[in-house]
HTML snippet that shows the backbone in 3Dmol.js (N, CA, C, O; Angstrom):
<script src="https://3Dmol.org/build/3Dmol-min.js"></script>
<div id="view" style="width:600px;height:400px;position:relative"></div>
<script>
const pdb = `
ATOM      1  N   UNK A   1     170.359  69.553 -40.409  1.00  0.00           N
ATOM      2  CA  UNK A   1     169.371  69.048 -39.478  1.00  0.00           C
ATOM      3  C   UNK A   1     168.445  70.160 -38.985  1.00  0.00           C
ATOM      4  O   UNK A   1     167.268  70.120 -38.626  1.00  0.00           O
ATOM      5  N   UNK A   2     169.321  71.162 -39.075  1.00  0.00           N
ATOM      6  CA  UNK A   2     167.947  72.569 -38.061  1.00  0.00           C
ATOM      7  C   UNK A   2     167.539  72.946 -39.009  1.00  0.00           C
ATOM      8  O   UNK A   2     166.521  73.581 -38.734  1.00  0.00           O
ATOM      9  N   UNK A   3     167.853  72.950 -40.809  1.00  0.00           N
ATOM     10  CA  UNK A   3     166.438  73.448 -41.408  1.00  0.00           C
ATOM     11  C   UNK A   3     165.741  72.176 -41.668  1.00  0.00           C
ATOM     12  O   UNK A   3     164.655  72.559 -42.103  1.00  0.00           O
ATOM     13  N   UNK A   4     165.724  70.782 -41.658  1.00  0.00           N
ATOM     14  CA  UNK A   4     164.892  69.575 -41.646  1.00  0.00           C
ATOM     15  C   UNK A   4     163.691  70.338 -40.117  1.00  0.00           C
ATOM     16  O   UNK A   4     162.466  70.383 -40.228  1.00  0.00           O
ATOM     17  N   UNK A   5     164.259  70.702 -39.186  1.00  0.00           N
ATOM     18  CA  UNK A   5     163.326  70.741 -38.256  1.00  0.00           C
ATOM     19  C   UNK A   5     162.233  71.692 -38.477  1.00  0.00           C
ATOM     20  O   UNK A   5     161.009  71.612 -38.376  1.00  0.00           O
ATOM     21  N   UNK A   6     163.227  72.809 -38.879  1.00  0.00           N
ATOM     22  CA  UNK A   6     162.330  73.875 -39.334  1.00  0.00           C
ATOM     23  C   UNK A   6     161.155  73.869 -40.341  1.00  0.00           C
ATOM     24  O   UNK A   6     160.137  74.561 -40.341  1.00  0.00           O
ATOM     25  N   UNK A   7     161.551  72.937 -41.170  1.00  0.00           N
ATOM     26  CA  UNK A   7     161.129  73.050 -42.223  1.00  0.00           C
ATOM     27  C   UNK A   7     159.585  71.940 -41.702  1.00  0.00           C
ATOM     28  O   UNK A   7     158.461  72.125 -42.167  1.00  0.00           O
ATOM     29  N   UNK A   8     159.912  70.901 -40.728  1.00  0.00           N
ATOM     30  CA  UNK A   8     158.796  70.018 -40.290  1.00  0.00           C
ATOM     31  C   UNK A   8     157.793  70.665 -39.405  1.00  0.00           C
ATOM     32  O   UNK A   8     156.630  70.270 -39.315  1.00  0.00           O
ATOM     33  N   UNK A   9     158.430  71.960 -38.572  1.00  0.00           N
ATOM     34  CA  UNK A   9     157.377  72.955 -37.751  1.00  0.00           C
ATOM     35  C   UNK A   9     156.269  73.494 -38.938  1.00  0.00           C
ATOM     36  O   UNK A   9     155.048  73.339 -38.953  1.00  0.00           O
ATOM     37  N   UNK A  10     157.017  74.082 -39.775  1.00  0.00           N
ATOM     38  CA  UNK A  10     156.172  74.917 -40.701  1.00  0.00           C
ATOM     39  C   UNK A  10     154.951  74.217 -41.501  1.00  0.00           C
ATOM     40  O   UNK A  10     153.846  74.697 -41.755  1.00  0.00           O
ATOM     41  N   UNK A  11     155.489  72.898 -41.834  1.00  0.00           N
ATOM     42  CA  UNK A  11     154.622  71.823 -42.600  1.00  0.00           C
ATOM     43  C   UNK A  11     153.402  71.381 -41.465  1.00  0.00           C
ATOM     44  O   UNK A  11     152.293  70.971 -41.810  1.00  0.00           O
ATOM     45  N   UNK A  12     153.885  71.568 -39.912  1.00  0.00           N
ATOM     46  CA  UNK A  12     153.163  71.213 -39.306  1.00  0.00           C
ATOM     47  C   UNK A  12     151.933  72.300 -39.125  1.00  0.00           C
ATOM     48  O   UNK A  12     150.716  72.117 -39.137  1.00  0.00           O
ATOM     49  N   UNK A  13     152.618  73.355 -38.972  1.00  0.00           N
ATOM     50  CA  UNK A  13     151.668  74.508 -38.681  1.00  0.00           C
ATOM     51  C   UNK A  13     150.502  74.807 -39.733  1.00  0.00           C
ATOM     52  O   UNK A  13     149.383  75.272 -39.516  1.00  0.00           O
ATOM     53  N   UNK A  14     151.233  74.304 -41.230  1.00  0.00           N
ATOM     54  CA  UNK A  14     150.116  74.632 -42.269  1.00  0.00           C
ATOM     55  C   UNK A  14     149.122  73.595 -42.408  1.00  0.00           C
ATOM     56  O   UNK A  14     147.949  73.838 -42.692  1.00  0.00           O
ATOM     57  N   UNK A  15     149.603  72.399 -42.202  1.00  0.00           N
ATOM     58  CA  UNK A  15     148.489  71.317 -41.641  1.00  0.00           C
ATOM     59  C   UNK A  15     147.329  72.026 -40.592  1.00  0.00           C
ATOM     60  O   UNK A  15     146.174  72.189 -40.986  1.00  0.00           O
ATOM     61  N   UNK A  16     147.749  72.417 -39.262  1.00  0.00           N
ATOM     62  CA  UNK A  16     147.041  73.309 -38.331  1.00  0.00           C
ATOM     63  C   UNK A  16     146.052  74.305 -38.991  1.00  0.00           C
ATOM     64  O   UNK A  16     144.998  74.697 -38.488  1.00  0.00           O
ATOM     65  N   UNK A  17     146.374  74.524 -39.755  1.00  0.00           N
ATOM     66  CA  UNK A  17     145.673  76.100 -40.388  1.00  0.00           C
ATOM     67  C   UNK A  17     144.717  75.491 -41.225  1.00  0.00           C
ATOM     68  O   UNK A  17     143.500  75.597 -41.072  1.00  0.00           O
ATOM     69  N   UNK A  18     145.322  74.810 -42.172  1.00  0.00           N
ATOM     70  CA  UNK A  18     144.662  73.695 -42.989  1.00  0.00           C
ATOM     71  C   UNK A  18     143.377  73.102 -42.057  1.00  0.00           C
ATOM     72  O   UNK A  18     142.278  73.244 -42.594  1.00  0.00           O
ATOM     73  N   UNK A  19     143.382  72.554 -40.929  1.00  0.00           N
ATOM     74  CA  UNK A  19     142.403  71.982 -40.230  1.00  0.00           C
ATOM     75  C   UNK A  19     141.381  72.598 -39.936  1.00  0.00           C
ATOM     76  O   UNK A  19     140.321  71.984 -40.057  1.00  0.00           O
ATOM     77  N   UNK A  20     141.347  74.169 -39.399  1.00  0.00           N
ATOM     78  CA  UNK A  20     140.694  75.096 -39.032  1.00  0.00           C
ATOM     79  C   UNK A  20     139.584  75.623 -39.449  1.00  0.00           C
ATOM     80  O   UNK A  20     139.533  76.406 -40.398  1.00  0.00           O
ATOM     81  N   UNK A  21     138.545  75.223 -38.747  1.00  0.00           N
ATOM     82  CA  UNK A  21     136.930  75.588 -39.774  1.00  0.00           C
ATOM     83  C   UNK A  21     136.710  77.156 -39.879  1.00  0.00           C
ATOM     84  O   UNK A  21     135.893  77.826 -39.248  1.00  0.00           O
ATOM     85  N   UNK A  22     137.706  77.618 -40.901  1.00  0.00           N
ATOM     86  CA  UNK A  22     137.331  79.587 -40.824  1.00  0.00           C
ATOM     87  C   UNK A  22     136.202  80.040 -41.022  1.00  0.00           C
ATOM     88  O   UNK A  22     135.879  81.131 -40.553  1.00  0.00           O
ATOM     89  N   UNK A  23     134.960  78.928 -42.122  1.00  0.00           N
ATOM     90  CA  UNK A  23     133.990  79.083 -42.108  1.00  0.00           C
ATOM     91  C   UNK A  23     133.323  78.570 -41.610  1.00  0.00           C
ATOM     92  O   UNK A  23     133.351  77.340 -41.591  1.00  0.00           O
ATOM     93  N   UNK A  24     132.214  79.443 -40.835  1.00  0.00           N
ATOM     94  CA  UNK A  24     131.002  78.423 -39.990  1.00  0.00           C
ATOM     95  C   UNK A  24     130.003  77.863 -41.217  1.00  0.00           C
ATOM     96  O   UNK A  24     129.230  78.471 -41.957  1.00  0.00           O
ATOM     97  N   UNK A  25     130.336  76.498 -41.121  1.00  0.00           N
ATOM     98  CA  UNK A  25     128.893  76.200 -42.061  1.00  0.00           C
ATOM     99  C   UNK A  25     127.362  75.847 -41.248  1.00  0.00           C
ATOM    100  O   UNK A  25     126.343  75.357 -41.734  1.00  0.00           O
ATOM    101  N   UNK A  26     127.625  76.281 -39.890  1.00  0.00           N
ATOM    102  CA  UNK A  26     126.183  75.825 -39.414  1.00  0.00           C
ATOM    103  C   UNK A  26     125.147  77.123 -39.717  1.00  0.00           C
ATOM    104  O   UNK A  26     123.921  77.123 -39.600  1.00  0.00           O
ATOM    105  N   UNK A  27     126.110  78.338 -40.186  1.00  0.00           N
ATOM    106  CA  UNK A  27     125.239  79.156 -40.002  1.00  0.00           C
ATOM    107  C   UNK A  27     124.699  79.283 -41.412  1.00  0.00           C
ATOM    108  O   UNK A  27     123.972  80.234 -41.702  1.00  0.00           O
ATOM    109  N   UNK A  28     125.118  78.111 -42.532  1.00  0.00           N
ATOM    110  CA  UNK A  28     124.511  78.020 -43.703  1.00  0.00           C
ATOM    111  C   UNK A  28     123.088  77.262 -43.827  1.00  0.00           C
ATOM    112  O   UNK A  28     123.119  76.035 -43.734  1.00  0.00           O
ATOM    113  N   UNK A  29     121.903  77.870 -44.019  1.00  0.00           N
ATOM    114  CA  UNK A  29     121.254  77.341 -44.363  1.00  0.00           C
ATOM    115  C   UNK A  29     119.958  77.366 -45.761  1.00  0.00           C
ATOM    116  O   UNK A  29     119.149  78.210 -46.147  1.00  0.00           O
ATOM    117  N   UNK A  30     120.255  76.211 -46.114  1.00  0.00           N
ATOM    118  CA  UNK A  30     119.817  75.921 -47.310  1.00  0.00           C
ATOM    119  C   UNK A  30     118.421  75.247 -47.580  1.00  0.00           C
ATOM    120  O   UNK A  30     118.046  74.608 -46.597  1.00  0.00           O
ATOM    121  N   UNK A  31     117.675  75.218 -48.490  1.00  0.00           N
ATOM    122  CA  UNK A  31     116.271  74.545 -49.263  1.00  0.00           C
ATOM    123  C   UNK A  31     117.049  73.258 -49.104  1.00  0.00           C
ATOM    124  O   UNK A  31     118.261  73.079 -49.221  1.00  0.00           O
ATOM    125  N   UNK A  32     115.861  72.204 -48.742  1.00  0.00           N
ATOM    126  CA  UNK A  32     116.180  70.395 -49.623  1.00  0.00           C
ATOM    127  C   UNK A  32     116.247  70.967 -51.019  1.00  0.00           C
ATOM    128  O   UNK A  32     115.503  71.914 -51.276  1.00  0.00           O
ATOM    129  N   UNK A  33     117.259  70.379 -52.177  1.00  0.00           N
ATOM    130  CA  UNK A  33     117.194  69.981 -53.350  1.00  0.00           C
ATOM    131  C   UNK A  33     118.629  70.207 -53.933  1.00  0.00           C
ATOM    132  O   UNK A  33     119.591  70.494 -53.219  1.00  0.00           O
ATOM    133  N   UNK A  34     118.683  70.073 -55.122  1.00  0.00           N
ATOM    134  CA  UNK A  34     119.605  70.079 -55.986  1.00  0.00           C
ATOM    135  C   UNK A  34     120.244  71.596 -56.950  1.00  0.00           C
ATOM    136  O   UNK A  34     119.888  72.208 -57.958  1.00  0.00           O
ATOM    137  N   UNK A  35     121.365  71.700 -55.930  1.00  0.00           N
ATOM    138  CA  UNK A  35     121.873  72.693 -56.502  1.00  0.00           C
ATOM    139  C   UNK A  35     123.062  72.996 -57.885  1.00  0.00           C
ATOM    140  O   UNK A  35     124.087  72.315 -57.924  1.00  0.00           O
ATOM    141  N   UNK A  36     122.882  73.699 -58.594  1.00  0.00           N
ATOM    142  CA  UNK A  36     123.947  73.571 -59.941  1.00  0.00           C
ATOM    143  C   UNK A  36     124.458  73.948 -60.120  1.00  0.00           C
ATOM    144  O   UNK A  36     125.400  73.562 -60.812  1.00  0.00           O
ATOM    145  N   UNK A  37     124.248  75.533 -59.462  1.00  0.00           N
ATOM    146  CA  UNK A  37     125.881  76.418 -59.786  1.00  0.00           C
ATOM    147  C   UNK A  37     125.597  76.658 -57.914  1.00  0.00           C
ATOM    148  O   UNK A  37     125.016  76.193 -56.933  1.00  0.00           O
ATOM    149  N   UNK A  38     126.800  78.092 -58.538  1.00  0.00           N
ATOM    150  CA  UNK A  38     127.104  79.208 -56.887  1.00  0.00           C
ATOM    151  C   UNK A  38     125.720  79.614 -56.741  1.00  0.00           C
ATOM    152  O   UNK A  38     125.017  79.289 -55.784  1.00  0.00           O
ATOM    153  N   UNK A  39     125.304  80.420 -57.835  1.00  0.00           N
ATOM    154  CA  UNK A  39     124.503  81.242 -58.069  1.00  0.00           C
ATOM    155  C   UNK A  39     122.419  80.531 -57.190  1.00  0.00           C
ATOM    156  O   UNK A  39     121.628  81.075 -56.419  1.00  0.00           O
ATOM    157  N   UNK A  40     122.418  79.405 -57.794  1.00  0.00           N
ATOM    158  CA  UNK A  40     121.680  79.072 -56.842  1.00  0.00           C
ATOM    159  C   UNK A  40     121.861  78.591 -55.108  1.00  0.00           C
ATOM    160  O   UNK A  40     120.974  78.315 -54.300  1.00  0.00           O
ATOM    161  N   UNK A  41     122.993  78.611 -54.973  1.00  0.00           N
ATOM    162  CA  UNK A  41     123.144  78.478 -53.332  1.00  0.00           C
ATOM    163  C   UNK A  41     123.094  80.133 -52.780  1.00  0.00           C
ATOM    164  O   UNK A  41     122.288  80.709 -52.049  1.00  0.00           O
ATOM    165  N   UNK A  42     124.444  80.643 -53.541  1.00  0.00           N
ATOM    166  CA  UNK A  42     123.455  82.296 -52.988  1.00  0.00           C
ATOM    167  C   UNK A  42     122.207  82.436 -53.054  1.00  0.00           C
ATOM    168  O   UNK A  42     121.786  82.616 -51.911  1.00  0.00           O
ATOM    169  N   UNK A  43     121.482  82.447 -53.716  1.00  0.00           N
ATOM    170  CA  UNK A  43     120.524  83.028 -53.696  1.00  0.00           C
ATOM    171  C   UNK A  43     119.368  81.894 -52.740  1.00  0.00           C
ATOM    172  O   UNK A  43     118.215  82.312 -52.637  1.00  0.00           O
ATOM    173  N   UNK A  44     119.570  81.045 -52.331  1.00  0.00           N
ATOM    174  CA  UNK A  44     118.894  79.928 -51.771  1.00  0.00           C
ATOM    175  C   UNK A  44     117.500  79.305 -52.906  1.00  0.00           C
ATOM    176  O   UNK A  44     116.324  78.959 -52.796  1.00  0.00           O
ATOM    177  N   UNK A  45     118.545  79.448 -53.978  1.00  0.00           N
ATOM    178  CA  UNK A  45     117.040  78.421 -55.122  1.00  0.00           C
ATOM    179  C   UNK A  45     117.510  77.587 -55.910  1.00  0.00           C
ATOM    180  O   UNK A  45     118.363  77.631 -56.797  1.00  0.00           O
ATOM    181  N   UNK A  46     116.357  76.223 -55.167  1.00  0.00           N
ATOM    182  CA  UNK A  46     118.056  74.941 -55.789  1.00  0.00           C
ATOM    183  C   UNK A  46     116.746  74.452 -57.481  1.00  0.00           C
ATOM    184  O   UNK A  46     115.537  74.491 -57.708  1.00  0.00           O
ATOM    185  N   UNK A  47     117.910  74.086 -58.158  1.00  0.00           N
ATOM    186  CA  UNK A  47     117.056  73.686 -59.251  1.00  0.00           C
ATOM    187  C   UNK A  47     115.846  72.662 -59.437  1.00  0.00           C
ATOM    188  O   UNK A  47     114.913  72.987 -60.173  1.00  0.00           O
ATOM    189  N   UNK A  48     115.845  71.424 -58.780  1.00  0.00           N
ATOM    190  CA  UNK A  48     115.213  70.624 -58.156  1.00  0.00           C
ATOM    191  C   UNK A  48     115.220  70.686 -56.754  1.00  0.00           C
ATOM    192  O   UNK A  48     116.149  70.743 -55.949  1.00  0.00           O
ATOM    193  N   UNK A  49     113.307  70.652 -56.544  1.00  0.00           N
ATOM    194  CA  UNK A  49     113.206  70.452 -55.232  1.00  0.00           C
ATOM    195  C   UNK A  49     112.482  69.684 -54.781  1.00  0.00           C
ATOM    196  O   UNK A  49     112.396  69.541 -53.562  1.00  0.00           O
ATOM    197  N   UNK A  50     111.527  68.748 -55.927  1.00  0.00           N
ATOM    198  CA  UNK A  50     111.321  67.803 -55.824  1.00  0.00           C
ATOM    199  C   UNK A  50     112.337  66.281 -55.019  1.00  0.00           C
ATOM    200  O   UNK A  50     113.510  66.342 -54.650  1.00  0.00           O
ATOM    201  N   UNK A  51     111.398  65.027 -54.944  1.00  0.00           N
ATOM    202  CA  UNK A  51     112.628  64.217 -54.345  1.00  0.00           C
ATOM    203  C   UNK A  51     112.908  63.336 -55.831  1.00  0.00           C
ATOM    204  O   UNK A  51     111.999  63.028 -56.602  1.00  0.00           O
ATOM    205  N   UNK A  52     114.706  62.934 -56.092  1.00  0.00           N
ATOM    206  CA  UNK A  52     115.018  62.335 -56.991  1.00  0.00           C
ATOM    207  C   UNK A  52     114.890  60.929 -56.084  1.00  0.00           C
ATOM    208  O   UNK A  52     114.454  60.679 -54.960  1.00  0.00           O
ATOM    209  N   UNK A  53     115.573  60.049 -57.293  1.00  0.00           N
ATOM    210  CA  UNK A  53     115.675  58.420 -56.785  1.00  0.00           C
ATOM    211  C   UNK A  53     117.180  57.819 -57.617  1.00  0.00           C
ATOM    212  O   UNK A  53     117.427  57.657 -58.812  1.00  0.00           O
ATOM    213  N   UNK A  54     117.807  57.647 -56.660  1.00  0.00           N
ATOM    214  CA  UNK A  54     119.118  57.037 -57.098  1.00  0.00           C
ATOM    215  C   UNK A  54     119.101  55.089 -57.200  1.00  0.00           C
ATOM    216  O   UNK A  54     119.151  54.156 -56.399  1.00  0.00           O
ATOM    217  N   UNK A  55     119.005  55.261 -58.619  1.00  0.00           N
ATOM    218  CA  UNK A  55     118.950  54.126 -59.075  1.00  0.00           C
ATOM    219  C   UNK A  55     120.418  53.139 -59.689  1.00  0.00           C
ATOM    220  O   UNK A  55     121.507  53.618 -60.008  1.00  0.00           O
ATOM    221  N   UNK A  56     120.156  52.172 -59.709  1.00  0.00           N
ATOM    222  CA  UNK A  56     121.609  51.144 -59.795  1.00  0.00           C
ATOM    223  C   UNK A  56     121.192  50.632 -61.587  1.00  0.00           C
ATOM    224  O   UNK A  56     120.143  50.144 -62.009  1.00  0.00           O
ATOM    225  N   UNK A  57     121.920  50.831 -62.012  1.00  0.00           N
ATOM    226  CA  UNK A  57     122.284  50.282 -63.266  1.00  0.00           C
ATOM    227  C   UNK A  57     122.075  48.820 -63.742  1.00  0.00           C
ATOM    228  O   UNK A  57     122.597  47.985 -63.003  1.00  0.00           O
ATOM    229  N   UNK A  58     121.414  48.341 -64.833  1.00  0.00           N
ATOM    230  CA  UNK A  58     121.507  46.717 -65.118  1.00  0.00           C
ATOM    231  C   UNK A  58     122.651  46.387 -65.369  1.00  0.00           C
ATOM    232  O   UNK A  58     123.304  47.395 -65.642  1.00  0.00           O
ATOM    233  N   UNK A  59     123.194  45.555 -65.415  1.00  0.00           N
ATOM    234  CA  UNK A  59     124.432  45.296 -66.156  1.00  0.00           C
ATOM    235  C   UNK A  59     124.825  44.907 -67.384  1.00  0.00           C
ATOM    236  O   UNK A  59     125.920  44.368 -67.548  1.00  0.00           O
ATOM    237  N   UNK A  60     123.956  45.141 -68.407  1.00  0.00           N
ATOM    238  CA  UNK A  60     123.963  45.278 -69.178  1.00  0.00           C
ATOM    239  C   UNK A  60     124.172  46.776 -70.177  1.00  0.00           C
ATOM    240  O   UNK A  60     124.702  46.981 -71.269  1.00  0.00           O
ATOM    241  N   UNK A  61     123.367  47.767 -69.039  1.00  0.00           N
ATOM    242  CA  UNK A  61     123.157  49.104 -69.183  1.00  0.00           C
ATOM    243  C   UNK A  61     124.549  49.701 -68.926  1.00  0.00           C
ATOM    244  O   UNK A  61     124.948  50.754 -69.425  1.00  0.00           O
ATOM    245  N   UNK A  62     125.179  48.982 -68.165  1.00  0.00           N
ATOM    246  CA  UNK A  62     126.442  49.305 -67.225  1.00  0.00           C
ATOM    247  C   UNK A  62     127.682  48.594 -68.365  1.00  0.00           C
ATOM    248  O   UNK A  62     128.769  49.161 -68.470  1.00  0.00           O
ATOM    249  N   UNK A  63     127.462  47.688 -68.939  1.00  0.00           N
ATOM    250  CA  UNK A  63     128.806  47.316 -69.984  1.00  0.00           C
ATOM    251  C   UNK A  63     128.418  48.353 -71.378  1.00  0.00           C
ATOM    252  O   UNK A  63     129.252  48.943 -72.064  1.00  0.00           O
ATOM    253  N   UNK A  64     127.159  48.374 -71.532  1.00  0.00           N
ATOM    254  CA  UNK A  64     127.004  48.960 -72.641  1.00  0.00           C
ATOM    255  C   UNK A  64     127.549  50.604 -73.103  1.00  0.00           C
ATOM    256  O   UNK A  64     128.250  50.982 -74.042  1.00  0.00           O
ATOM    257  N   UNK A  65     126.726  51.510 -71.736  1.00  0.00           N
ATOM    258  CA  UNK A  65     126.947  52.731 -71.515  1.00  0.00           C
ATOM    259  C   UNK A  65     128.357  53.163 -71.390  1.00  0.00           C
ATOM    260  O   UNK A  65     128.703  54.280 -71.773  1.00  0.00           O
ATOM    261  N   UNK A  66     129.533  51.951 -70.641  1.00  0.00           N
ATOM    262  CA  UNK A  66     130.691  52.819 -70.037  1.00  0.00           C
ATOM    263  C   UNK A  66     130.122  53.474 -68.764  1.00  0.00           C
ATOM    264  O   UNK A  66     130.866  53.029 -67.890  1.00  0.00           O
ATOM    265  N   UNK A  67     129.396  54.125 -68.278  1.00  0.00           N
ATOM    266  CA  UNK A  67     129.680  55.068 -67.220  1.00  0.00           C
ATOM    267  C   UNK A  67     129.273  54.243 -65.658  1.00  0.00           C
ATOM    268  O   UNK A  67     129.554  53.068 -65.425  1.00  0.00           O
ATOM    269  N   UNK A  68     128.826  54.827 -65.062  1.00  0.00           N
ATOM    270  CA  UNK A  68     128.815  54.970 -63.612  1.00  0.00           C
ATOM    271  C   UNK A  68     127.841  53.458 -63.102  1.00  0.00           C
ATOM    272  O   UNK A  68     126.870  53.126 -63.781  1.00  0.00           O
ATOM    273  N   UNK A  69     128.203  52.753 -62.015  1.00  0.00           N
ATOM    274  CA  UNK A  69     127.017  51.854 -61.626  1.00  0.00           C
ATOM    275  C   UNK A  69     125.640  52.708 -61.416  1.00  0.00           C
ATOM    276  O   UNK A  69     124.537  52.166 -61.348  1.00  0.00           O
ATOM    277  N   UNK A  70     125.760  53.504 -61.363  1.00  0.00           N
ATOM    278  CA  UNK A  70     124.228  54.469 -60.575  1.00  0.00           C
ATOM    279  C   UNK A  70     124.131  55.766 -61.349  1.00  0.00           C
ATOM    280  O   UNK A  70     124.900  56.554 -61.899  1.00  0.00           O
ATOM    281  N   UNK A  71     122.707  55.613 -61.118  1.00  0.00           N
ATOM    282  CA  UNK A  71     122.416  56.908 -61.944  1.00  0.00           C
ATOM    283  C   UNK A  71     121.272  57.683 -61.151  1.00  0.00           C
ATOM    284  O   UNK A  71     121.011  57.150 -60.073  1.00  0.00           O
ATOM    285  N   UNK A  72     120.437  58.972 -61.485  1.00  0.00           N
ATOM    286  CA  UNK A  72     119.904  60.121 -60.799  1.00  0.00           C
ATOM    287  C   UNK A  72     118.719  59.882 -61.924  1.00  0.00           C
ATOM    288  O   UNK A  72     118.720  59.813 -63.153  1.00  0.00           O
ATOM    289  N   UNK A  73     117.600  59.781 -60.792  1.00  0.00           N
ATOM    290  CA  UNK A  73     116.681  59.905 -61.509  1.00  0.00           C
ATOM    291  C   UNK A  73     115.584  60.846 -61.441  1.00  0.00           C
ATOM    292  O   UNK A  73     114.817  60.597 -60.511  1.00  0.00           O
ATOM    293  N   UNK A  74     115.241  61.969 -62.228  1.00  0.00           N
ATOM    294  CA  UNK A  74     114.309  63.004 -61.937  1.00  0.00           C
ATOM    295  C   UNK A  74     113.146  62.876 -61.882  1.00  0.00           C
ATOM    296  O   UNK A  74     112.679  61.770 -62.151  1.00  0.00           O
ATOM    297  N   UNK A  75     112.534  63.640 -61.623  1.00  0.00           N
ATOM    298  CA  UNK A  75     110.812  63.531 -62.004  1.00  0.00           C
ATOM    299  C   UNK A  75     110.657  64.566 -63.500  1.00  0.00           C
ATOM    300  O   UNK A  75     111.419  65.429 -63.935  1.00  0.00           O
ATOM    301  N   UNK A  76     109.445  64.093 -63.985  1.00  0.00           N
ATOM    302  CA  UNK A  76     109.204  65.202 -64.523  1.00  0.00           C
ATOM    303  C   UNK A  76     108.967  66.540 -64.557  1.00  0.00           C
ATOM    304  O   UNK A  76     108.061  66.985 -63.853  1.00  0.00           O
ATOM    305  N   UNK A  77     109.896  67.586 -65.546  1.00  0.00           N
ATOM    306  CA  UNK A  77     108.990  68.811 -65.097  1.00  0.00           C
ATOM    307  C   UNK A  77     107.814  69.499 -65.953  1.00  0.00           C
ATOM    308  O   UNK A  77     107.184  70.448 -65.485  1.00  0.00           O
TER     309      UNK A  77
END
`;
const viewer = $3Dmol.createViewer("view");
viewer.addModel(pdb, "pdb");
viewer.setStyle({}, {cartoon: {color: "spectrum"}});
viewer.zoomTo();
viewer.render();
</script>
């Protein structure tokens, strides 16, 4: 029973730690657009910065394709 307890402190505590915002993300700030790797968030240059349009699939497009109800739609570059 006292390592069940023990063992529920510790699980609790790493939950605790687990919760803990170590990083501030307010002090992240970023461009509007679409980023693809690390490498453009370091450096703050997102690949698209244009605005996309998230579009819904026909259903036809949607039995045919297999994939996703929705899809990303770019502009040209």
């Amino acid at each position: 029973m006292r390592q069940l307890i023990i063992l529920f402190c510790l699980f609790n505590q790493l939950i605790s730690l687990a919760q803990t915002d170590i990083i501030k993300f307010e002090s992240l700030k970023l461009k509007k657009g679409i980023y693809f790797s690390f490498d453009e968030i370091n450096n703050n240059t997102p690949s698209f910065t244009d605005s996309i349009k998230i579009k819904e699939r026909r259903e036809k497009e949607f039995e045919q394709t297999g994939r996703g109800a929705y899809y990303l739609e770019f502009p040209l570059i």
